[in-house]
PDB file with one MODEL, atoms N, CA, C and O in Angstrom:
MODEL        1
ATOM      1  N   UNK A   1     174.675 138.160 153.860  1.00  0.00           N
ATOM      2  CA  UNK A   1     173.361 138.751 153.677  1.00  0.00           C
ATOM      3  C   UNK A   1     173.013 139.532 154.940  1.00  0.00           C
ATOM      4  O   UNK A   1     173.226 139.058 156.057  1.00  0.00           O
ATOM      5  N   UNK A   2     172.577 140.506 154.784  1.00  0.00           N
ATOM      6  CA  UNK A   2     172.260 141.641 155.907  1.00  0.00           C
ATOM      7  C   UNK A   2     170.522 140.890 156.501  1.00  0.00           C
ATOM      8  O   UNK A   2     169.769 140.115 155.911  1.00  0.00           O
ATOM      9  N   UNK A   3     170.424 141.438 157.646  1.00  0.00           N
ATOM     10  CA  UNK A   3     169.331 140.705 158.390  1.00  0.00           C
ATOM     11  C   UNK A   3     168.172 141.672 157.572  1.00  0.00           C
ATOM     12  O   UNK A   3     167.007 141.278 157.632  1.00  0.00           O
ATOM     13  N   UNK A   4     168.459 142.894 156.832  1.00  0.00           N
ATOM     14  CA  UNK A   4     167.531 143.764 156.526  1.00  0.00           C
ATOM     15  C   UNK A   4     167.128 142.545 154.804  1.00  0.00           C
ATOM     16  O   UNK A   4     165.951 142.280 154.556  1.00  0.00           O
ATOM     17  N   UNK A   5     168.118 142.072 154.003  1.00  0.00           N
ATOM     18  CA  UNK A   5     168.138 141.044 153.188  1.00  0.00           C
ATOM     19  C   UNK A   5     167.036 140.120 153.312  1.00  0.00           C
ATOM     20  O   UNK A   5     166.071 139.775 152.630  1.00  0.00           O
ATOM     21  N   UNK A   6     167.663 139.781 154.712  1.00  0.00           N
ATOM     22  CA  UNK A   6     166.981 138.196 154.841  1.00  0.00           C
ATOM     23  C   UNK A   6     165.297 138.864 154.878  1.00  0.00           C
ATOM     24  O   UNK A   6     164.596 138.521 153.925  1.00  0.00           O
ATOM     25  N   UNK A   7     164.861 139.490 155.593  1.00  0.00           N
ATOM     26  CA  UNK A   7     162.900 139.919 155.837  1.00  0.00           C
ATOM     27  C   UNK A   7     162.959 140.245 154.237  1.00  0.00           C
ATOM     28  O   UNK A   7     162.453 139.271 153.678  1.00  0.00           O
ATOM     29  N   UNK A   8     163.379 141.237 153.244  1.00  0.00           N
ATOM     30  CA  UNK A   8     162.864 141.331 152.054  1.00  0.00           C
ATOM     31  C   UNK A   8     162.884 140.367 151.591  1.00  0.00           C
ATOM     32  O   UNK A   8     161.784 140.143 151.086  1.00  0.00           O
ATOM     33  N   UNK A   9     164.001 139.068 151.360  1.00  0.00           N
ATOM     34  CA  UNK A   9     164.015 137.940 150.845  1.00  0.00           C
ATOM     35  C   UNK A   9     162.226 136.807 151.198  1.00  0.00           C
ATOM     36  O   UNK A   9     161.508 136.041 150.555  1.00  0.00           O
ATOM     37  N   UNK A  10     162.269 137.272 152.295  1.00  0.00           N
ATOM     38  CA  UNK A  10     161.062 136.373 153.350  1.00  0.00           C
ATOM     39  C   UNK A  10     159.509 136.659 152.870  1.00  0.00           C
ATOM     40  O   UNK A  10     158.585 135.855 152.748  1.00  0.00           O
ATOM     41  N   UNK A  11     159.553 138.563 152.563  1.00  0.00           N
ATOM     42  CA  UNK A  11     158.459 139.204 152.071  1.00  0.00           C
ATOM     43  C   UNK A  11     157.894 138.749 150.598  1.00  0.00           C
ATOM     44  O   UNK A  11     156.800 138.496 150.093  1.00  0.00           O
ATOM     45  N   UNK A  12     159.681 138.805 150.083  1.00  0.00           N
ATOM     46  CA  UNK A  12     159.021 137.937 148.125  1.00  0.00           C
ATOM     47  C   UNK A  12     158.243 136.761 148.405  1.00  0.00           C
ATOM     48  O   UNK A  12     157.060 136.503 148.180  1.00  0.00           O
ATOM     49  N   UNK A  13     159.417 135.930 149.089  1.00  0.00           N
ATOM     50  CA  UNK A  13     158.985 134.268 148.691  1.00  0.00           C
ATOM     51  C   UNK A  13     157.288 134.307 149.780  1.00  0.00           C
ATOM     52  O   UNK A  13     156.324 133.703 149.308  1.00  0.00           O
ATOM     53  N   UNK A  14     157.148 134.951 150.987  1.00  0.00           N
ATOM     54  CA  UNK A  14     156.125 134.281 151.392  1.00  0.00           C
ATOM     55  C   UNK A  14     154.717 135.172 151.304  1.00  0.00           C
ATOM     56  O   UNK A  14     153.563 134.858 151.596  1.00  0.00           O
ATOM     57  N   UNK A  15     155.470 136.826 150.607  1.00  0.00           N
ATOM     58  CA  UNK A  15     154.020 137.326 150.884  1.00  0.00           C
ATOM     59  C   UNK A  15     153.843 138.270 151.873  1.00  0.00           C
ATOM     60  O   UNK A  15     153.086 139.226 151.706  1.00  0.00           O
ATOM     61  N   UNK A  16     154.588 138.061 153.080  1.00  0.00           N
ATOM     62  CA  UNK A  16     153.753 138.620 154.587  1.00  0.00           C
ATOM     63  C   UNK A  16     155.275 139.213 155.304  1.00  0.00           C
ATOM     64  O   UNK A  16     156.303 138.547 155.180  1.00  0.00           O
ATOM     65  N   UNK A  17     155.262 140.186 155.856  1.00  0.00           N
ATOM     66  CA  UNK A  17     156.354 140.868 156.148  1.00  0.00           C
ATOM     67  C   UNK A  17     156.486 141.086 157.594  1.00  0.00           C
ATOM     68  O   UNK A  17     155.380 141.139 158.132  1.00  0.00           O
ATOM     69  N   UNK A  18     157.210 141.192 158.185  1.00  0.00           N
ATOM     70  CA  UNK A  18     157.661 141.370 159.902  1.00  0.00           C
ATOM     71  C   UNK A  18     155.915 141.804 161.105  1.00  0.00           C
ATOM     72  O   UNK A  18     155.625 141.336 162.205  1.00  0.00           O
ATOM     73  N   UNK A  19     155.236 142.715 160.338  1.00  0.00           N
ATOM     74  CA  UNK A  19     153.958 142.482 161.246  1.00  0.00           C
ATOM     75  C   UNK A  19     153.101 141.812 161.098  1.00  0.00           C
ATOM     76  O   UNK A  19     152.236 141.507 161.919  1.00  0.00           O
ATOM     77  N   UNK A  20     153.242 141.411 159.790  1.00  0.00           N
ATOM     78  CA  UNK A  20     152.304 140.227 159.435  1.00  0.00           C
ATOM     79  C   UNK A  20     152.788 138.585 160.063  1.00  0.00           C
ATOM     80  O   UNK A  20     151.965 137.673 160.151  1.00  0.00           O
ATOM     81  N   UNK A  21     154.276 138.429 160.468  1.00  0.00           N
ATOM     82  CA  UNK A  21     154.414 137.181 160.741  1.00  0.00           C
ATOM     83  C   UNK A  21     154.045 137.257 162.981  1.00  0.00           C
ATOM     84  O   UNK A  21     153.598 136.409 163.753  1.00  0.00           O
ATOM     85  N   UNK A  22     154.597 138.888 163.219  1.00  0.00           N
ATOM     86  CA  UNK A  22     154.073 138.998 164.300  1.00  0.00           C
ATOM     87  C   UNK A  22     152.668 138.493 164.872  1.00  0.00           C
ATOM     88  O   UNK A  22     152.492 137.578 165.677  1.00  0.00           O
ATOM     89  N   UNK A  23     151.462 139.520 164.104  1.00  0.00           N
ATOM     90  CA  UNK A  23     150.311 138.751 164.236  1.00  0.00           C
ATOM     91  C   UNK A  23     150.405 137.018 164.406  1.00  0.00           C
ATOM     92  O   UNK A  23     150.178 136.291 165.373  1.00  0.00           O
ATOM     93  N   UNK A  24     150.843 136.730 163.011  1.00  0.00           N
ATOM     94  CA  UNK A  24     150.701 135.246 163.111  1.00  0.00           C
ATOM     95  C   UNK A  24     151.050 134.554 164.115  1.00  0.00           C
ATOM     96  O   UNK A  24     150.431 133.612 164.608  1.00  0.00           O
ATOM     97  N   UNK A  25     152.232 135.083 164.507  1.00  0.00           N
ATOM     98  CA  UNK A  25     152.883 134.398 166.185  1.00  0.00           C
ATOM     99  C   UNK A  25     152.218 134.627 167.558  1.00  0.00           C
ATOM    100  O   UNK A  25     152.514 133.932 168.530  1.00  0.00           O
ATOM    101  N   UNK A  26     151.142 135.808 167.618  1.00  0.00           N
ATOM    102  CA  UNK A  26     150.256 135.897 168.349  1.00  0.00           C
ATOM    103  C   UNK A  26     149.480 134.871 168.443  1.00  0.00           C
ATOM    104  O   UNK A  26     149.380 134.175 169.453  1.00  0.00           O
ATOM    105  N   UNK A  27     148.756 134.673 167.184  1.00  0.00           N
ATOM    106  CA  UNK A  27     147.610 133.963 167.012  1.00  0.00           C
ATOM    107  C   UNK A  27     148.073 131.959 166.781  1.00  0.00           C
ATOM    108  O   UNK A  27     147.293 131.044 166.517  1.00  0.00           O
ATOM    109  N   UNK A  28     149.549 131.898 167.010  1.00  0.00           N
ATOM    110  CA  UNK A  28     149.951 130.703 166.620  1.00  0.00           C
ATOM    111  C   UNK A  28     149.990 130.589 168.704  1.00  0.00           C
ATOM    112  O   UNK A  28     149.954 129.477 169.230  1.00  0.00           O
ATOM    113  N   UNK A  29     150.046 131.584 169.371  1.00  0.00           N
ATOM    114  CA  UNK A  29     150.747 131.589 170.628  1.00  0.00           C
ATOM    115  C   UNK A  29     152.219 131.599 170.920  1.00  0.00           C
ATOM    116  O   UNK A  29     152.795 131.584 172.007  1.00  0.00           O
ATOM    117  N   UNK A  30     152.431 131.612 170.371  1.00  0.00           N
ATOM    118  CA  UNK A  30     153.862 131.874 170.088  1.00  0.00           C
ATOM    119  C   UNK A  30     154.442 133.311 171.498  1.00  0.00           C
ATOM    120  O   UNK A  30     155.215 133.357 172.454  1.00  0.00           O
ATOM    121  N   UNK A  31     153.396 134.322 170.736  1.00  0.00           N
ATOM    122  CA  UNK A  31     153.646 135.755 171.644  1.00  0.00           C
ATOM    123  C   UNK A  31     152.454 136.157 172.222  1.00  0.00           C
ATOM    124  O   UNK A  31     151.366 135.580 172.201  1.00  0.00           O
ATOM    125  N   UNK A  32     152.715 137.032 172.653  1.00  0.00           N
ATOM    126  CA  UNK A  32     151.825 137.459 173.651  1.00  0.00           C
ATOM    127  C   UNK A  32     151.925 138.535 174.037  1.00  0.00           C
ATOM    128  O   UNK A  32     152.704 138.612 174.987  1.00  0.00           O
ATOM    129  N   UNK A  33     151.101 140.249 173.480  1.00  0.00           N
ATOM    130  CA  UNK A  33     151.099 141.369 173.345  1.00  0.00           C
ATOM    131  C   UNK A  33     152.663 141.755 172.986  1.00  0.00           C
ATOM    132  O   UNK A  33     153.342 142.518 173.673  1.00  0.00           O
ATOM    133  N   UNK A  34     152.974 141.297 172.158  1.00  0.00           N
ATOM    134  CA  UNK A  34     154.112 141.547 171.025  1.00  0.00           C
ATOM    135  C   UNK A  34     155.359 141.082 171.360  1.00  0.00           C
ATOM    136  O   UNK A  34     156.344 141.535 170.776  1.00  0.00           O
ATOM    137  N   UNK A  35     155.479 140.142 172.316  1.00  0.00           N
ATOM    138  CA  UNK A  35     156.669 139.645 173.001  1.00  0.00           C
ATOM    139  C   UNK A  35     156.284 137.938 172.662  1.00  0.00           C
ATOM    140  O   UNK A  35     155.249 137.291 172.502  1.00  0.00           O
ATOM    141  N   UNK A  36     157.770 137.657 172.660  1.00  0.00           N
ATOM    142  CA  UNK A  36     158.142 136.238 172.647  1.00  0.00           C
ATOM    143  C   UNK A  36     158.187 135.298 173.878  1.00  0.00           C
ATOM    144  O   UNK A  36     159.242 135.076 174.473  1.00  0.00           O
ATOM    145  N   UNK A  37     156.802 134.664 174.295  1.00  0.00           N
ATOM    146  CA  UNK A  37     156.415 134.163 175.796  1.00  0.00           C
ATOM    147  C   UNK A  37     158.039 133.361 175.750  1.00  0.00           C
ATOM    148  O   UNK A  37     158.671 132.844 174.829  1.00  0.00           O
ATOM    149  N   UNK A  38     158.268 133.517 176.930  1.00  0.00           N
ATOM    150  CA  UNK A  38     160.040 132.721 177.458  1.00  0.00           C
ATOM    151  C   UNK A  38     160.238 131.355 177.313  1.00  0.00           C
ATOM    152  O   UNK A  38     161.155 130.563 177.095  1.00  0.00           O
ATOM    153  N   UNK A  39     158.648 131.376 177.582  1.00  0.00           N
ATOM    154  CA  UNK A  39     158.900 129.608 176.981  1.00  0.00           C
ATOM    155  C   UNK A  39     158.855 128.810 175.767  1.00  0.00           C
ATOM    156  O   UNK A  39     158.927 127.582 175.737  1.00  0.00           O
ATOM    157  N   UNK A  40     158.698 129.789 174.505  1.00  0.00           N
ATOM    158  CA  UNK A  40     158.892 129.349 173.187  1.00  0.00           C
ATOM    159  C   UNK A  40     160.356 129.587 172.585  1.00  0.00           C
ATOM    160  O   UNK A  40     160.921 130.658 172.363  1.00  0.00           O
ATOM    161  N   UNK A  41     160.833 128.201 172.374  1.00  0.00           N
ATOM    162  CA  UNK A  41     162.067 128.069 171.853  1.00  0.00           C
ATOM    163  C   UNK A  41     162.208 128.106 170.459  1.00  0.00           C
ATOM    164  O   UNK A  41     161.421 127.687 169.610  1.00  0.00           O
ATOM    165  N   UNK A  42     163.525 128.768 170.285  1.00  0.00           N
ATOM    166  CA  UNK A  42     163.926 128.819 168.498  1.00  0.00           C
ATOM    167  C   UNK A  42     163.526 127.570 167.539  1.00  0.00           C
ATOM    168  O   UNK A  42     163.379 127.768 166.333  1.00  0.00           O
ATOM    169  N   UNK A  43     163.377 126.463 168.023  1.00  0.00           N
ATOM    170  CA  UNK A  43     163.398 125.424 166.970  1.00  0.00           C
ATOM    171  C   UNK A  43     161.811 124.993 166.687  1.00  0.00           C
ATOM    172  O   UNK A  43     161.289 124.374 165.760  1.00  0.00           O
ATOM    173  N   UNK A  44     161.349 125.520 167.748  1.00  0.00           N
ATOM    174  CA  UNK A  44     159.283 125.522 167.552  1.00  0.00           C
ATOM    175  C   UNK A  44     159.012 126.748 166.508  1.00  0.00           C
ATOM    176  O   UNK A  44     158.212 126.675 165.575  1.00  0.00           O
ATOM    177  N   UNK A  45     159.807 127.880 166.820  1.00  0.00           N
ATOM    178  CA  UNK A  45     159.512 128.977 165.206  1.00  0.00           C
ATOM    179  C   UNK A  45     159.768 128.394 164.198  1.00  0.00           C
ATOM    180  O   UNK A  45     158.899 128.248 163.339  1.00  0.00           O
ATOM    181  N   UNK A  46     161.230 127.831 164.020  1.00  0.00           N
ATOM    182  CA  UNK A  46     161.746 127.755 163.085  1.00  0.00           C
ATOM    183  C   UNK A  46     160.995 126.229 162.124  1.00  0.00           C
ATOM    184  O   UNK A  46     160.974 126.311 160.896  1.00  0.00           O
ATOM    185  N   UNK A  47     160.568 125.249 162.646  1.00  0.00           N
ATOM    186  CA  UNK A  47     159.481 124.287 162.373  1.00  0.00           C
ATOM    187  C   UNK A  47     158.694 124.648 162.096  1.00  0.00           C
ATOM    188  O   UNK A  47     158.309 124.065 161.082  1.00  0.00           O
ATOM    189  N   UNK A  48     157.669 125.851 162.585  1.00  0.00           N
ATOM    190  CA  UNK A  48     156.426 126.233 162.123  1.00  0.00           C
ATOM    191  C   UNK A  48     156.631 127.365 160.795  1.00  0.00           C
ATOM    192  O   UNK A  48     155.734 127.579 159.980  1.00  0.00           O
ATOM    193  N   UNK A  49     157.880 127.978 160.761  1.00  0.00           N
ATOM    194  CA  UNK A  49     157.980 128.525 159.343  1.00  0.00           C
ATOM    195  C   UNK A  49     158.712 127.678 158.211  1.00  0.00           C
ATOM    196  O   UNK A  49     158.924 128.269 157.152  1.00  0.00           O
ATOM    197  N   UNK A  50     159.039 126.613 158.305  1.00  0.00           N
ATOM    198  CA  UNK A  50     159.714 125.675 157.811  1.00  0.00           C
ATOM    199  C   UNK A  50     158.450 124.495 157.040  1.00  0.00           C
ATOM    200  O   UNK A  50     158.564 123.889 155.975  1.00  0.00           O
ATOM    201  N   UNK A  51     157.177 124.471 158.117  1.00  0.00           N
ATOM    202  CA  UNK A  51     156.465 123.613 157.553  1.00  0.00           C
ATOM    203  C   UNK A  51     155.453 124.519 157.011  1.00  0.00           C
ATOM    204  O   UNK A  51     155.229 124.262 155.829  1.00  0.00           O
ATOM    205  N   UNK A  52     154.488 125.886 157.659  1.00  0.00           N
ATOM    206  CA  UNK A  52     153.646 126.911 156.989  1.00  0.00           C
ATOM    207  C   UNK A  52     154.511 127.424 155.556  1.00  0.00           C
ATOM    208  O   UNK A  52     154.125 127.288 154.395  1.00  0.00           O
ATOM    209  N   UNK A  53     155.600 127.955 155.959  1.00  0.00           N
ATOM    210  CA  UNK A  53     156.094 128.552 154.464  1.00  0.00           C
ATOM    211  C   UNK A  53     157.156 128.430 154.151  1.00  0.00           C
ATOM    212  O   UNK A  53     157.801 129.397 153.744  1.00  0.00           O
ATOM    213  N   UNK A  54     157.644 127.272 154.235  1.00  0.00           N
ATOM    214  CA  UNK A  54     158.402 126.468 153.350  1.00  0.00           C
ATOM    215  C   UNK A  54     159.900 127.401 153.480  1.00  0.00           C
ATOM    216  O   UNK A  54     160.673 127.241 152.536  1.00  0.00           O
ATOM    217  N   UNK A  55     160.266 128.191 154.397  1.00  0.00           N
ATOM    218  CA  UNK A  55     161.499 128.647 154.942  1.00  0.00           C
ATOM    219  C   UNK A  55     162.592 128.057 154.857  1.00  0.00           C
ATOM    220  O   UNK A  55     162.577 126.830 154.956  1.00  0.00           O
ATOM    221  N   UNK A  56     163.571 128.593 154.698  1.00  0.00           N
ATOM    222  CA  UNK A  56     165.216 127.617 155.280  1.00  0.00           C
ATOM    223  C   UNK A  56     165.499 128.206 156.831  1.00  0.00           C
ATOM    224  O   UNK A  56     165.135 129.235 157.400  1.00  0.00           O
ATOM    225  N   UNK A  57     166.243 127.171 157.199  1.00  0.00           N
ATOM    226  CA  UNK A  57     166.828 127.641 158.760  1.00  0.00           C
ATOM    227  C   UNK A  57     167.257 129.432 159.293  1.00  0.00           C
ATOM    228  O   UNK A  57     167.030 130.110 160.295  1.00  0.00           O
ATOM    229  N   UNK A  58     168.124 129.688 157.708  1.00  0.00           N
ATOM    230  CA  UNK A  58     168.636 130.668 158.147  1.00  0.00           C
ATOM    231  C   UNK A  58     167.694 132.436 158.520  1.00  0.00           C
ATOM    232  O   UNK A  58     167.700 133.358 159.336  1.00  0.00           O
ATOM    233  N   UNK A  59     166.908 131.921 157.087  1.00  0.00           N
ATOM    234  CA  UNK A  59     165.930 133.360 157.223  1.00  0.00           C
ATOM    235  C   UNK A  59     164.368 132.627 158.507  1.00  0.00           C
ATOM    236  O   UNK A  59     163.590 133.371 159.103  1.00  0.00           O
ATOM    237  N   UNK A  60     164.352 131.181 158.577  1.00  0.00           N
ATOM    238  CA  UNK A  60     163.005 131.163 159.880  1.00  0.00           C
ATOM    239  C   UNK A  60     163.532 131.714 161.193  1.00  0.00           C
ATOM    240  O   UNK A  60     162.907 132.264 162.099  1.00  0.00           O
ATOM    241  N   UNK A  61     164.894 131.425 161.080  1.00  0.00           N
ATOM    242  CA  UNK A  61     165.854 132.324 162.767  1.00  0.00           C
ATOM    243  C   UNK A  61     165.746 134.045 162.277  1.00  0.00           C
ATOM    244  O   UNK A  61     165.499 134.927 163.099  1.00  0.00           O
ATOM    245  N   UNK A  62     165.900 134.227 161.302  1.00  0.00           N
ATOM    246  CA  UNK A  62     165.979 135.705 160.914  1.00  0.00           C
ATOM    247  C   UNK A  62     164.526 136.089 161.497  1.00  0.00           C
ATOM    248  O   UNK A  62     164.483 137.228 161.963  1.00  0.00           O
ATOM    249  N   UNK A  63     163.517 135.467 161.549  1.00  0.00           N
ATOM    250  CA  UNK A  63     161.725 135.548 161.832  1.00  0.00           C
ATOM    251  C   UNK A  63     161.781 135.680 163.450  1.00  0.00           C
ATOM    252  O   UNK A  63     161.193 136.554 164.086  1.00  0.00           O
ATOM    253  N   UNK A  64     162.639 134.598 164.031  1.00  0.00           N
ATOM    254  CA  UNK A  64     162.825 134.494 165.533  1.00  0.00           C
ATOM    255  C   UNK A  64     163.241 136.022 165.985  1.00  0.00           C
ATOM    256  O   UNK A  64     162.721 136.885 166.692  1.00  0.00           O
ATOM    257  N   UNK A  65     164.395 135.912 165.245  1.00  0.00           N
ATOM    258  CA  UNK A  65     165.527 137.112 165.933  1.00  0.00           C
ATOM    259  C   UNK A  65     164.561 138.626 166.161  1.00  0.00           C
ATOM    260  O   UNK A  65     164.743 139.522 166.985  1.00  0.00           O
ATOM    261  N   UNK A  66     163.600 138.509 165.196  1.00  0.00           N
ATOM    262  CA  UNK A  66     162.636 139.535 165.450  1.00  0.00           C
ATOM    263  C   UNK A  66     161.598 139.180 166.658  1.00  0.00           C
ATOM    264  O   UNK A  66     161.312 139.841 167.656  1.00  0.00           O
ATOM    265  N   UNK A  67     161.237 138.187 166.318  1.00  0.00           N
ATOM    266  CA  UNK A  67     160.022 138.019 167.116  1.00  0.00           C
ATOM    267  C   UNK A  67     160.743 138.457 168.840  1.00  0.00           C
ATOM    268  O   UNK A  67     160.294 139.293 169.623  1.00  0.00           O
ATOM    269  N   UNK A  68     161.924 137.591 169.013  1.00  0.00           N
ATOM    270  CA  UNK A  68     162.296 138.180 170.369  1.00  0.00           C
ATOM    271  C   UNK A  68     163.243 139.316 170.724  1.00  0.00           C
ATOM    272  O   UNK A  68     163.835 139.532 171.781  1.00  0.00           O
ATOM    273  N   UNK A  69     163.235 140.158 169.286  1.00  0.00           N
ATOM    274  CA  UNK A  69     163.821 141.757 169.670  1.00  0.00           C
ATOM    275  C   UNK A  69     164.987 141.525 169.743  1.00  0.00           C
ATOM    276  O   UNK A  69     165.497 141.958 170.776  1.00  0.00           O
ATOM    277  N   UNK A  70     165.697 140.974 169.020  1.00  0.00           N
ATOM    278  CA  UNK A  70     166.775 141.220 169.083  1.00  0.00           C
ATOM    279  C   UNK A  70     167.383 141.945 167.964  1.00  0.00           C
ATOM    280  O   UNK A  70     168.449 142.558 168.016  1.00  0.00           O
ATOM    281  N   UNK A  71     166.458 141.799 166.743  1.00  0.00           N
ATOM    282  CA  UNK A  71     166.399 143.091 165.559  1.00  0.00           C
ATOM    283  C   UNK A  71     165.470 143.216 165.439  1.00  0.00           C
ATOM    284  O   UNK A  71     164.516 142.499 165.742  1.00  0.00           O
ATOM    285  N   UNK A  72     165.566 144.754 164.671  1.00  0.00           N
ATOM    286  CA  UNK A  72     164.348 145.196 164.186  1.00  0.00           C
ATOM    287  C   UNK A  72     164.664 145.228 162.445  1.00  0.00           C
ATOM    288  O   UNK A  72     165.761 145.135 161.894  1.00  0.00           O
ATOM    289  N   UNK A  73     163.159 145.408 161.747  1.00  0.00           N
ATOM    290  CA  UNK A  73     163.035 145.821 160.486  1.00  0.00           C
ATOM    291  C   UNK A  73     163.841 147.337 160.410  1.00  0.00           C
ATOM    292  O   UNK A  73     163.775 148.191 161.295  1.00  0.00           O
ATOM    293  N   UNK A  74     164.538 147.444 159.264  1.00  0.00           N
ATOM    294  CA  UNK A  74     164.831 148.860 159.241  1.00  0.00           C
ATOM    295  C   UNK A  74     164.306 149.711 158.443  1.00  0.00           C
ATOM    296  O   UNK A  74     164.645 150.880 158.264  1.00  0.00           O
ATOM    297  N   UNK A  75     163.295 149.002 157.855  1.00  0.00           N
ATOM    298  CA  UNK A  75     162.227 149.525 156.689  1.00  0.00           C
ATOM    299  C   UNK A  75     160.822 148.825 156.940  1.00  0.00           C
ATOM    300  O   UNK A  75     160.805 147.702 157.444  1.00  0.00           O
ATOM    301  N   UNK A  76     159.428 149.595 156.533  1.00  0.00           N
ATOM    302  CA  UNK A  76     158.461 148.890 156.832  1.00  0.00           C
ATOM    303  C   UNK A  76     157.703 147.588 156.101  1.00  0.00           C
ATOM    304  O   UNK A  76     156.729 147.061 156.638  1.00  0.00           O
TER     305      UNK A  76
ENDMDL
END
């Protein structure tokens, strides 16, 4: 599955798409003016999309991998 897969897959099941989970990670603290503070680790995302929206491992890391830039959406 392409990482572009996994966010459309994420958008059906939860609704809310790459700036919408951004915000949320703002407002969860998570980030902080659109960056992933250094001290939030993969397994605190991946718990909080696992217990908010009911995620699997593979696409709540697909949520991470964005949040700390390491991909981007390739569509909006």
């Amino acid at each position: 599955m392409s990482f572009q897969a996994y966010l459309d897959t994420i958008k059906i099941k939860t609704g809310k798409g790459p700036d919408e989970f951004r915000k949320l990670s703002e407002q969860k603290g998570f980030t902080k003016n659109g960056q992933l503070k250094p001290s939030v680790k993969a397994g605190e995302i991946v718990k909080w999309l696992q217990e908010d929206f009911n995620l699997g491992n593979g696409h709540s890391m697909a949520i991470y991998t964005l949040l700390k830039g390491i991909r981007k959406e390739t569509r909006g």
